[in-house]
C-alpha positions in Angstrom: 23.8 21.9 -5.5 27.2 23.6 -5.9 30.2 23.4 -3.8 32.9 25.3 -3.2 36.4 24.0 -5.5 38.8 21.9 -3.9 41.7 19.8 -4.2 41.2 17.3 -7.1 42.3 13.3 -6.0 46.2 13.8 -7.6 47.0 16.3 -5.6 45.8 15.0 -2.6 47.6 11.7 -3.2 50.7 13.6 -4.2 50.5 15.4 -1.2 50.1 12.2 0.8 52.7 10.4 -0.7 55.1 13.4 -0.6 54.1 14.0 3.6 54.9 10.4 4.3 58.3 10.6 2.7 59.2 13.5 4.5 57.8 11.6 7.2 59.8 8.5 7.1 63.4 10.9 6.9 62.7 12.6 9.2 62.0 9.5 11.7 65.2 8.5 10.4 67.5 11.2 11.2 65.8 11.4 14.5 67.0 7.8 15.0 70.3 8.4 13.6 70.6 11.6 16.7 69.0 8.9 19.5 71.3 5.7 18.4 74.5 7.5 17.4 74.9 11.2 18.4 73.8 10.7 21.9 76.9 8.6 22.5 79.2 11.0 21.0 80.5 13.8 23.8 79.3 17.0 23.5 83.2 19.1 22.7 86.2 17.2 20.8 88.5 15.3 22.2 92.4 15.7 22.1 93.7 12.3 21.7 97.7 11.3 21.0 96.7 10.9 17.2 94.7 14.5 17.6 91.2 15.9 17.6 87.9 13.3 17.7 84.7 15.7 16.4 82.3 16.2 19.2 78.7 16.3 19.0 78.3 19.9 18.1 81.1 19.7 15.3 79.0 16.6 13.7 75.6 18.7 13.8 77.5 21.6 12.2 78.5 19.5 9.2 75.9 17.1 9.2 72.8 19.3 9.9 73.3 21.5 6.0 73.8 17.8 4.5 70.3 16.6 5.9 68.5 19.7 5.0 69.7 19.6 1.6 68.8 16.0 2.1 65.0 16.5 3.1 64.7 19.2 0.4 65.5 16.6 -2.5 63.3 14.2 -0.8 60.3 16.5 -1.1 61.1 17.6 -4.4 61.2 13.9 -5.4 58.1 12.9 -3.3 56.0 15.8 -4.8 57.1 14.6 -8.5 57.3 11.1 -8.1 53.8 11.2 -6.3 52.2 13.5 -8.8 53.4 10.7 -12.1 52.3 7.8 -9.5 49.1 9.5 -8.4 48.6 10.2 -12.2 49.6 6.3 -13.1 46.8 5.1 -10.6 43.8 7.2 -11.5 44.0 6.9 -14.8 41.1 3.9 -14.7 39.2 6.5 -12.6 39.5 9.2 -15.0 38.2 6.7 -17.9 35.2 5.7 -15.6 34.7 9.8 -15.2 34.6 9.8 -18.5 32.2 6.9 -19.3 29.7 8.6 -16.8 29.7 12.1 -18.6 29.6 10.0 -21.8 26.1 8.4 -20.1 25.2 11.9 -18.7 24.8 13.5 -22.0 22.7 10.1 -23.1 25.7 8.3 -24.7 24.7 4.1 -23.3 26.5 3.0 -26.3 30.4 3.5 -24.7 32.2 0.8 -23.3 35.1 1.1 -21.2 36.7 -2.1 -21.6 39.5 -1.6 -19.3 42.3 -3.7 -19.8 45.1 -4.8 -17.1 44.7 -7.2 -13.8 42.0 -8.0 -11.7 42.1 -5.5 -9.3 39.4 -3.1 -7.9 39.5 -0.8 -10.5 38.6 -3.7 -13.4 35.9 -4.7 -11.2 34.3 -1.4 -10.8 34.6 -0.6 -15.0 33.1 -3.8 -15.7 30.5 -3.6 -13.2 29.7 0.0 -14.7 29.9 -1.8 -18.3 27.4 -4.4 -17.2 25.4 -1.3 -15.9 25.7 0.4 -19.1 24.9 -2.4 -21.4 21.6 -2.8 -19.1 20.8 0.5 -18.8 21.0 0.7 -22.7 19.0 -2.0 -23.5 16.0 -1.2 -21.4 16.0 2.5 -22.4 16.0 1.0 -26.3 13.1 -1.0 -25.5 11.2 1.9 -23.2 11.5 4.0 -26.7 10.6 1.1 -28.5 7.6 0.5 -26.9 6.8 4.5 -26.3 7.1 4.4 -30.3 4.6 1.3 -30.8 1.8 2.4 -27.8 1.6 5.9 -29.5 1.4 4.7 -33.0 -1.0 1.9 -31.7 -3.1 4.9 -29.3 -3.4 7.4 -32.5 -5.2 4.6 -34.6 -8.6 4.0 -32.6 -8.4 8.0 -31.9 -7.7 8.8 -35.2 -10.9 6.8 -36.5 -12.9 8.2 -33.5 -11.8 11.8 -34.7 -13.1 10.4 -38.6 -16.7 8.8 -37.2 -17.3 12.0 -35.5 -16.8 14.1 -38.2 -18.7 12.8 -40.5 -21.6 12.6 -38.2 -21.1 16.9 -37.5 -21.5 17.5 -41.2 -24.5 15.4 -41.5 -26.7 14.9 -37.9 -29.5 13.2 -39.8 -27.1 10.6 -40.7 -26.0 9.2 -37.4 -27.5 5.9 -37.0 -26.8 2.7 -34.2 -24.2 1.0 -36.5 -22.0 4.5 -36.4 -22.4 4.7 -32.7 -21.7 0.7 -32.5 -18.5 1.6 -34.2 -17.6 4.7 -32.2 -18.1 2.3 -29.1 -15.9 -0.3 -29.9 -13.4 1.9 -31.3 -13.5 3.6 -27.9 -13.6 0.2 -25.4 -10.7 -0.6 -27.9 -8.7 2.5 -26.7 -9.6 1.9 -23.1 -8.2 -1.6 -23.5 -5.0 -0.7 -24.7 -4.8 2.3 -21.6 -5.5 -0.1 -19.4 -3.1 -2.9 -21.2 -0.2 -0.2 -20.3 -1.2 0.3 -16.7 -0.7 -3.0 -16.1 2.7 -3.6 -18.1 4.0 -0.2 -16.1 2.4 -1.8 -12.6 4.3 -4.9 -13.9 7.5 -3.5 -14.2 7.9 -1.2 -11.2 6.9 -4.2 -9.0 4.6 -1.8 -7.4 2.2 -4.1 -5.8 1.6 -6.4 -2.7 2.2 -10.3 -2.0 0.3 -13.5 -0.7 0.0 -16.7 -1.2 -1.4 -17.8 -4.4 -2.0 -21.5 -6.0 -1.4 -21.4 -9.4 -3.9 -24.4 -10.3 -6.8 -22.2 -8.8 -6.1 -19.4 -11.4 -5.8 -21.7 -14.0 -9.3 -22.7 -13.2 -10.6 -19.1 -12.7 -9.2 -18.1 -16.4 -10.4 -20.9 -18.1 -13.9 -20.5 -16.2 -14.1 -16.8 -17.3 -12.6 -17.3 -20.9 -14.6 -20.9 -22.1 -18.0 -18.7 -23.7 -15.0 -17.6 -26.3 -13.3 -20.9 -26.6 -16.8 -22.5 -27.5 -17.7 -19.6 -29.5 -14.7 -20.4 -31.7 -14.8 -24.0 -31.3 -11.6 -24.6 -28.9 -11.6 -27.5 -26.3 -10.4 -25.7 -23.2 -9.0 -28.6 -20.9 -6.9 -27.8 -17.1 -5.2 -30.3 -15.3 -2.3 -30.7 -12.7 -1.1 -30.1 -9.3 -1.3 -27.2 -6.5 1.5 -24.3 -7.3 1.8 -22.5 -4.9 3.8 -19.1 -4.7 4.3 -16.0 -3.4 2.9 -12.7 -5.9 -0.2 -10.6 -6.4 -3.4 -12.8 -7.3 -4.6 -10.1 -9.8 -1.6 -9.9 -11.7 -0.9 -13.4 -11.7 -4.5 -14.1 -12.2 -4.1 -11.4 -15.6 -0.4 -13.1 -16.4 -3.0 -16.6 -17.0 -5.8 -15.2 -18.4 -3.8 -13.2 -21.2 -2.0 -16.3 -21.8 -5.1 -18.5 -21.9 -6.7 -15.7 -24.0 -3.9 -15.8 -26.8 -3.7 -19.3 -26.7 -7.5 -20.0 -28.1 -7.6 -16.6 -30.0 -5.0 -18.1 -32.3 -6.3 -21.6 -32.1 -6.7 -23.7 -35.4 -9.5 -22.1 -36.8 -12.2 -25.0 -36.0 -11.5 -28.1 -33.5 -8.5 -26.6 -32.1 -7.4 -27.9 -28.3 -6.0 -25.9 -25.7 -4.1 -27.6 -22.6 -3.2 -25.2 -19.1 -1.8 -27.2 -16.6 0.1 -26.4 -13.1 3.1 -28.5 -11.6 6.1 -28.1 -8.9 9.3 -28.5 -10.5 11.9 -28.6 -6.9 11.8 -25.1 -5.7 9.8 -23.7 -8.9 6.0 -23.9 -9.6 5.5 -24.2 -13.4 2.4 -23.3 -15.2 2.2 -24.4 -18.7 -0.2 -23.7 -21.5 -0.5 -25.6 -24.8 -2.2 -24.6 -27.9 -2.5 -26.7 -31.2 -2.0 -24.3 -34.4 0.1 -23.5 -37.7 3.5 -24.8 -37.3 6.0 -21.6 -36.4 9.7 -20.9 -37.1 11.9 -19.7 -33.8 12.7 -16.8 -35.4 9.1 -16.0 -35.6 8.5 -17.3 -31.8 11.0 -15.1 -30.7 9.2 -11.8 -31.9 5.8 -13.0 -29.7 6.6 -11.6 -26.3 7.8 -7.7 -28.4 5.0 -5.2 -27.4 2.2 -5.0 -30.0 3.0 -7.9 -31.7 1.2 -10.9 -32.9 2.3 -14.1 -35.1 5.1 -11.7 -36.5 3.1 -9.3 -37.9 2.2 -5.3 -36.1 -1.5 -5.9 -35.0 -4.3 -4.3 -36.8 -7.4 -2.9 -35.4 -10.3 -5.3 -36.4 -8.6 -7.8 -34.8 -9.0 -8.9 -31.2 -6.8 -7.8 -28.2 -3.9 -4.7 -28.2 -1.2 -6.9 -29.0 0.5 -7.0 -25.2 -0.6 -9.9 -24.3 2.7 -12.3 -24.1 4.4 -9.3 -23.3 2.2 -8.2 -20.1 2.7 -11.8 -19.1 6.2 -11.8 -19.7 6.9 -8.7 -17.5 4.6 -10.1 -14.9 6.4 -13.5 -14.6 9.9 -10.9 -14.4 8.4 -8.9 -11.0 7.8 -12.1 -9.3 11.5 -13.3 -10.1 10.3 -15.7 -12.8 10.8 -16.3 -16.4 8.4 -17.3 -19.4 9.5 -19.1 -22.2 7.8 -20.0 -25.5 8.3 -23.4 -27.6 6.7 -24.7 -30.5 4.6 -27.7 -30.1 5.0 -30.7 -32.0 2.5 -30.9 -34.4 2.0 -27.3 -34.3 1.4 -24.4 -32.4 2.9 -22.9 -29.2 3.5 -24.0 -25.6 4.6 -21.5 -23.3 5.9 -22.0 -19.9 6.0 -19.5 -16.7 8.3 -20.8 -13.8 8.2 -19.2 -10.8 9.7 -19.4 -7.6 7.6 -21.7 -5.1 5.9 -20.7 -2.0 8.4 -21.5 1.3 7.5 -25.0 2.4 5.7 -26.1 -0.9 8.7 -28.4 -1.8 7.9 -30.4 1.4 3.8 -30.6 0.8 2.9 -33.8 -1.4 0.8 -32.2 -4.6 -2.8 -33.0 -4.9 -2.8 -34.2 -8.3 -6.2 -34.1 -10.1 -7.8 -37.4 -11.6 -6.5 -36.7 -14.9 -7.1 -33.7 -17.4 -11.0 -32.2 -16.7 -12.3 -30.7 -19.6 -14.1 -27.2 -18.5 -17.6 -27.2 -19.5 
């Protein structure tokens, strides 16, 4: 949209500060002519020691003075405004700057304005915070545009492979090369639909009820236990209604995923995995616990990055896209929540989502379960 060019903030403020000094001398002399002059008589006076000035002798010499006067006031108001107008916006000039700087794609650039607390330090730092925000989540959008397309051109790159070879030779397409071409494929559909989710996450586009945390900890571990018996992984729930406020099938996905990595990287044989709810004051906390290899933090840190998994970039014989811990991480984030990962003692993880609780759950008693139940 364009608009037409107009006076630039200076010279409106130069202008402003130049009008009200003309202003104020002009209220002065016109108090000077109501408190003095009007008392004076209007012709001289002969007196025994001669002539007193009348009125219209005292305009005559005193009305060239004051316009000379008003003349240097406005040539001082104009320059004096103009360095003082100048002095002031500098800060807003810097700002200018910073946003053209962010325009062009520059996130890096800091103001860092220096001086007292006033307005203009509180709007650069506020536009710093901004920045340093703004920066950080555009560096992990690439980041993770980066990894899905890299992770996306694998299972299509294969498909592409299978399919060629079974053009040059018809004869030779047998179950086990469409076996592969169909998991390849449910692979690829899995990862689409892994993103869906992690965008759906983090636009917050969805609806709210009430939810109980304990019943979805029952649900997952229903759904998942044929794979924890399959790899040998006690599955066990306990603790107390959670209520909150969110969207049952993303909270639902935010346990199952974490239910999901916890027995997928189990001990190999005889591992345990513990999910449990509780209300911590105004937070319900959902915990889950899995025994494993002893990890470093520096290691635990990397677990909720996109496409990761125990440090390494996933690979595609192995189970799930890698988004796991992160789809659960941006879930717990739209419903105003964190999750937080910890190793276990005696080895493996136990991660933790808190999340505000449902109004009025602080004052219901929890019913607390007889203990943990084993599922199945």
């Amino acid at each position: 949209m364009t608009r037409p060019p107009g006076m630039s903030a200076r010279l409106k403020l130069t202008l402003s500060y130049a009008g009200f000094l003309m202003l104020a001398s002009v209220l002065l002399l016109a108090a000077v002519w109501l408190f003095l002059l009007r008392y004076v008589p209007a012709r001289a006076i002969q007196t025994i020691e001669g002539f007193v000035p009348g009125r219209d002798d005292l305009v005559r010499a005193f009305a060239p003075a004051a316009g000379w006067a008003l003349v240097a006031l406005l040539v001082l108001g104009l320059a004096g405004g103009w360095l003082l107008a100048g002095r002031m916006l500098r800060p807003l000039a810097r700002i200018t700057d910073a946003t053209r700087r962010a325009a062009k794609g520059s996130l890096s650039y800091r103001i860092e304005l220096e001086g007292p607390n006033d307005e203009f330090r509180e709007l650069a730092d506020s536009f710093d915070a901004m920045l340093a925000r703004l920066e950080a989540h555009v560096a992990e959008q690439q980041r993770f545009a980066a990894n899905a397309s890299h992770e996306l051109r694998t299972p299509l790159a294969i498909t592409q492979t299978l399919l060629e070879v079974a053009r040059n030779d018809p004869n030779g397409v047998t179950g086990e090369l469409l076996d592969r071409l169909h998991a390849v494929n449910a692979r690829a559909i899995e990862l689409t639909e892994a993103l869906l989710v992690l965008s759906r996450a983090d636009q917050r586009a969805f609806s709210r009820e009430r939810v109980d945390l304990s019943l979805l900890a029952e649900e997952a571990a229903e759904t998942l236990l044929p794979i924890a018996e399959a790899r040998g992984v006690a599955l066990e729930t306990t603790g107390d209604v959670a209520p909150v406020i969110g969207s049952p099938a993303l909270l639902l996905q935010l346990t199952t995923n974490l239910v999901h990595n916890a027995i997928v990287h189990n001990l190999p044989e005889g591992g345990t995995v513990l999910v449990g709810t509780a209300l911590d004051g105004a937070s319900a906390v959902l915990t889950v616990e899995n025994t494993g290899a002893d990890l470093s933090p520096q290691l635990i840190a990397t677990l909720t990055e996109p496409f990761q998994r125990g440090g390494e970039r996933i690979r595609t014989d192995h189970a799930g896209v890698g988004l796991g811990l992160a789809i659960a991480k941006s879930i717990a984030q739209a419903h105003d929540g964190t999750l937080s990962i910890a190793p276990r003692r005696g080895g493996g993880l136990r991660v933790a989502v808190r999340l505000p609780a449902a109004v009025g759950a602080e004052g219901v008693r929890p019913e607390t379960r007889n203990g943990p139940a084993p599922i199945g």
